[in-house]
N, C-alpha and C positions, 0 to 999 in steps of 0.2 A: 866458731859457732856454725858458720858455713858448712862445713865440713861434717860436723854434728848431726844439721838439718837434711841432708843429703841420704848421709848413713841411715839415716831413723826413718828416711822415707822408701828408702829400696828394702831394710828388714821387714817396714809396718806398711807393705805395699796393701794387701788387702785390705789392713784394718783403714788406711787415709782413702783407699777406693771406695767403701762401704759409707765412710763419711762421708765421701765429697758426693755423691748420689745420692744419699739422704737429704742433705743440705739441698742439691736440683730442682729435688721434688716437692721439699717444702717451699723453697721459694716462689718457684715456679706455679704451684699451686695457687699461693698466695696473691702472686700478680697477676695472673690472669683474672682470679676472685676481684680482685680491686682494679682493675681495667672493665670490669663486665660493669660491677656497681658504682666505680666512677665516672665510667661514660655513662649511664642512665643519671646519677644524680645530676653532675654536669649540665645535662640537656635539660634536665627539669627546671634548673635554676635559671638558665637561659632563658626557656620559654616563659617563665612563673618569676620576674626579678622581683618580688614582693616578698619570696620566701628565699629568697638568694642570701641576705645576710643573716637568716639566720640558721639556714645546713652550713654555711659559710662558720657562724661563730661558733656553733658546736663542736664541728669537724678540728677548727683549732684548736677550743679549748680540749678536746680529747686528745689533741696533736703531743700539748704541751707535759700531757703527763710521762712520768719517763718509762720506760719499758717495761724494767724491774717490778717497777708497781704496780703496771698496769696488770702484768701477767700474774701476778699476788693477788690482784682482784677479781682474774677471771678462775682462778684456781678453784677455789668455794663452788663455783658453778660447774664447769665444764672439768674439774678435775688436773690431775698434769699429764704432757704429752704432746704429741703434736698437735692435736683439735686446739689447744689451750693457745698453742703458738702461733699454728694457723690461723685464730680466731685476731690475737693480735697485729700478725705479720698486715692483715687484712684493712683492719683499723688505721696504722700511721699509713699503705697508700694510700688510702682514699681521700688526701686532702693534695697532695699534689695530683694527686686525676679528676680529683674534682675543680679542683681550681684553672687547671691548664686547659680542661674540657669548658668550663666556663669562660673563661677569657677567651679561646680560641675562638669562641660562635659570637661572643660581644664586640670581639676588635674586628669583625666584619665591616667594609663602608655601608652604611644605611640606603646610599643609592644603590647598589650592587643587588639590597634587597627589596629594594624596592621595583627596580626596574624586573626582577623573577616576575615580584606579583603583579605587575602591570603589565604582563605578559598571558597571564591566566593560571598562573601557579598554586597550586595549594599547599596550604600548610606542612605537609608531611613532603613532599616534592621542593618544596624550598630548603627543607631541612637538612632531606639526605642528599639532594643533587647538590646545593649550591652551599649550605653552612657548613655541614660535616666535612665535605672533601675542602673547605679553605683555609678549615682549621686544623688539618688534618699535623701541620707542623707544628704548634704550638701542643698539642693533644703529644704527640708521641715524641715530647719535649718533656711532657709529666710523666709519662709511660721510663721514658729513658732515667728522668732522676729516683720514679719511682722504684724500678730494679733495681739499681745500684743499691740503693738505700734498703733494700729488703733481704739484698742476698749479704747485707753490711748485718742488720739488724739479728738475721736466723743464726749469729752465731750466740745469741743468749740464749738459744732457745732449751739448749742443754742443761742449763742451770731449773729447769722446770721439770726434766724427764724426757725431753724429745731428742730426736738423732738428729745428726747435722756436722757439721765439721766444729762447731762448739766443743762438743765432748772432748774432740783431740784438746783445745785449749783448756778445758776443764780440769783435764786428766794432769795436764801438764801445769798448772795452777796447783794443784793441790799433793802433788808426787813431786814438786818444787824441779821440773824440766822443764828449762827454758828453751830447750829442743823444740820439743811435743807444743808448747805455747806456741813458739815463734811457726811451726809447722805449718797446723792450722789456721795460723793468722796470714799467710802469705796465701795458701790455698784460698781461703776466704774473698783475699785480695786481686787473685789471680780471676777468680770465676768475676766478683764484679767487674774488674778492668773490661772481660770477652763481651759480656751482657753492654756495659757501655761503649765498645766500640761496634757491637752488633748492629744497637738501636743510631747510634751514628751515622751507619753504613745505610741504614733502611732509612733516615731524613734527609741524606744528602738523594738517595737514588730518587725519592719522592720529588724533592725540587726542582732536580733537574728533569725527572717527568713532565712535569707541569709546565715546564716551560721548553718543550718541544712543540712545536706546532700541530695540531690537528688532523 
């Protein structure tokens, strides 16, 4: 099978390049979409904890639906394609960035925050100086399962009409090639592995910033 996979990847070089960049773009697209709107939710919650549980219990209960379906329900609307999958990919991050953005400015000590504003601090200067940069580990801790989990996610997105390294598994699903399946599932695998040893790279170098002296 090994051997198989190997073969099927040096013939179908362009067609596995064409997918694996397709798949980049969607993901990538996606995360970032859901890092903008989950750091802005996040901090709403934080600031506003009245309406915390409940972007909190929406966000799950949207969480809990499964993909297949959710993307059957946006179809009626936005049609199939990428926009349909984009629109989903968007939905399941936003509850790990919303949540890791919220817990990171909550699990702050109260003195820490207190002692800003007995200093003369204001609201938006406590936020960006002293909550954002302390949370800044726990935040691109969501950030990190959130990629994983997106570039995991974008390979159903084929089954809708979008490109992606999906389609290699789709193709290879339905032309009954365990090749073409396993292909794209490894590639899949490969691009999450880099994404999380990336955002890895970029939380250890942040700690060990912080904890350099001045």
């Amino acid at each position: 099978m090994i051997k198989d996979v190997f073969l099927l990847y040096t013939d179908r070089f362009d067609f596995f390049l064409q997918c694996t960049l397709e798949h980049l773009t969607l993901s990538l697209a996606a995360i970032m979409i859901a890092v903008f709107l989950g750091l802005g939710l996040g901090i709403l919650m934080a600031q506003m904890p009245r309406v915390s549980r409940l972007l909190i219990g929406i966000i799950s209960v949207v969480y809990t639906i499964p993909s297949i379906a959710l993307l059957g329900f946006l179809i009626p609307f936005t049609g199939v394609g990428d926009t349909t999958a984009l629109i989903a990919l968007v939905v399941y991050g936003l509850l790990p960035m919303t949540r890791n953005t919220y817990l990171g400015i909550r699990g702050i000590d109260p003195p820490v925050i207190e002692a800003a504003y007995g200093m003369g601090s204001t609201d938006t200067e406590v936020l960006f100086r002293i909550k954002l940069p302390l949370a800044v580990p726990v935040i691109l801790g969501g950030i990190r399962n959130m990629a994983v989990m997106t570039v995991s996610l974008a390979g159903v997105a084929s089954f809708i009409g979008a490109g992606g390294l999906g389609v290699a598994i789709y193709r290879g699903i339905t032309t009954n090639n365990p090749a073409m399946t396993l292909t794209g599932s490894l590639l899949i695998a490969v691009i999450a592995l880099i994404f999380d040893f990336s955002f890895g790279v970029l939380d250890k170098r942040y700690r060990r910033k912080r904890r350099l002296p001045s």
